[in-house]
N, C-alpha and C positions, 0 to 999 in steps of 0.2 A: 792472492792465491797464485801458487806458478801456471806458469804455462802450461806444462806438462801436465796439470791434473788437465787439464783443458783438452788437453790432444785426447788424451784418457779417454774423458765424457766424450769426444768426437769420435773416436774410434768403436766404442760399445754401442753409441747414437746410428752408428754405420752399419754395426752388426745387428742391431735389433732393426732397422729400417729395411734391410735386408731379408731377414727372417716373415717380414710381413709381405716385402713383393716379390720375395721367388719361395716361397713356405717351400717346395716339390723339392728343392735341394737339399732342405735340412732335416726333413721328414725320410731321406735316404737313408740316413744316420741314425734315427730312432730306433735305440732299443727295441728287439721287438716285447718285450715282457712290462713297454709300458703301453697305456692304453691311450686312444683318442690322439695321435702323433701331430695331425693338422691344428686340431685346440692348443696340444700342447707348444708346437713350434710355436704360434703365434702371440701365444701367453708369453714364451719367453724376449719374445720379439718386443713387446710392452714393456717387462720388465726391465728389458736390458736398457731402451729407450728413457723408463723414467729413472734408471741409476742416471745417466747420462744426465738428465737433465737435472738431478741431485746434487750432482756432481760439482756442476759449476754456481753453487749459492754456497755462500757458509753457514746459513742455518740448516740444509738436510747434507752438508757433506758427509757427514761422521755414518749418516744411515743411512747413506747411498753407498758407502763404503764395506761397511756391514754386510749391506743387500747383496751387494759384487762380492764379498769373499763370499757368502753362502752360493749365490750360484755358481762362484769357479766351481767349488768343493761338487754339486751337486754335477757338474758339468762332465765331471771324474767319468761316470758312468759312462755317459756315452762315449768320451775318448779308449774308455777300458772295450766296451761292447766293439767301437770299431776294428779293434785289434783281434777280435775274434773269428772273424772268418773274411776271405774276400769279397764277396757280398757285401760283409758292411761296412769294408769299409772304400767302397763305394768310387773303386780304382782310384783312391790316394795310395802311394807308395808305403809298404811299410817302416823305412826309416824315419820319413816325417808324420808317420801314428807313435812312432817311440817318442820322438824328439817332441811332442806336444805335451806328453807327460810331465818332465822338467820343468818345460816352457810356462804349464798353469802354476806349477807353484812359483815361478817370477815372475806371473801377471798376481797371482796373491799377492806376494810380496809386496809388488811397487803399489797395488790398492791402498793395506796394509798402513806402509809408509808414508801415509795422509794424516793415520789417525793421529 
């Protein structure tokens, strides 16, 4: 398997380990029209954790990849919700709230480009 899936799984591995020890930053960002924000950070915190750790076997690559485009796609939301007022989006600047847009469909992509 390349490297780069490897940085991949390190990189989402970082992002979900994250979401479990500072949850208060990424619960800033939640929508508010979803419900329970600290379950939900932490859930995603998990899931993002065991694509990562899918990531690097060849037997759950293909569905740890799966797993990761459904949640970029589902991730939409909140990138779209932070765009919508300054509150949410939680003194990031709004040129890199645009430029994340883009950005998820070339983390799709290079997912993606596993299968």
């Amino acid at each position: 398997m390349p490297w780069h899936l490897y940085l991949m799984a390190f990189l989402y591995g970082f992002a979900g380990t994250m979401h479990l020890i500072k949850p208060k930053v990424f619960m800033r960002v939640m929508p508010r029209y979803l419900p329970a924000h600290k379950t939900l950070v932490l859930w995603s915190g998990v899931a993002e954790i065991a694509v990562a750790v899918g990531l690097c076997f060849p037997s759950t690559k293909d569905w740890a990849i799966y797993a990761l485009i459904l949640m970029l796609i589902l991730f939409f939301s909140i990138h779209f919700y932070m765009l919508s007022s300054e509150k949410a989006a939680a003194g990031i600047p709004k040129w890199i709230l645009l430029l994340r847009i883009p950005l998820q469909f070339v983390l799709i992509y290079w997912a993606y480009s596993y299968l």
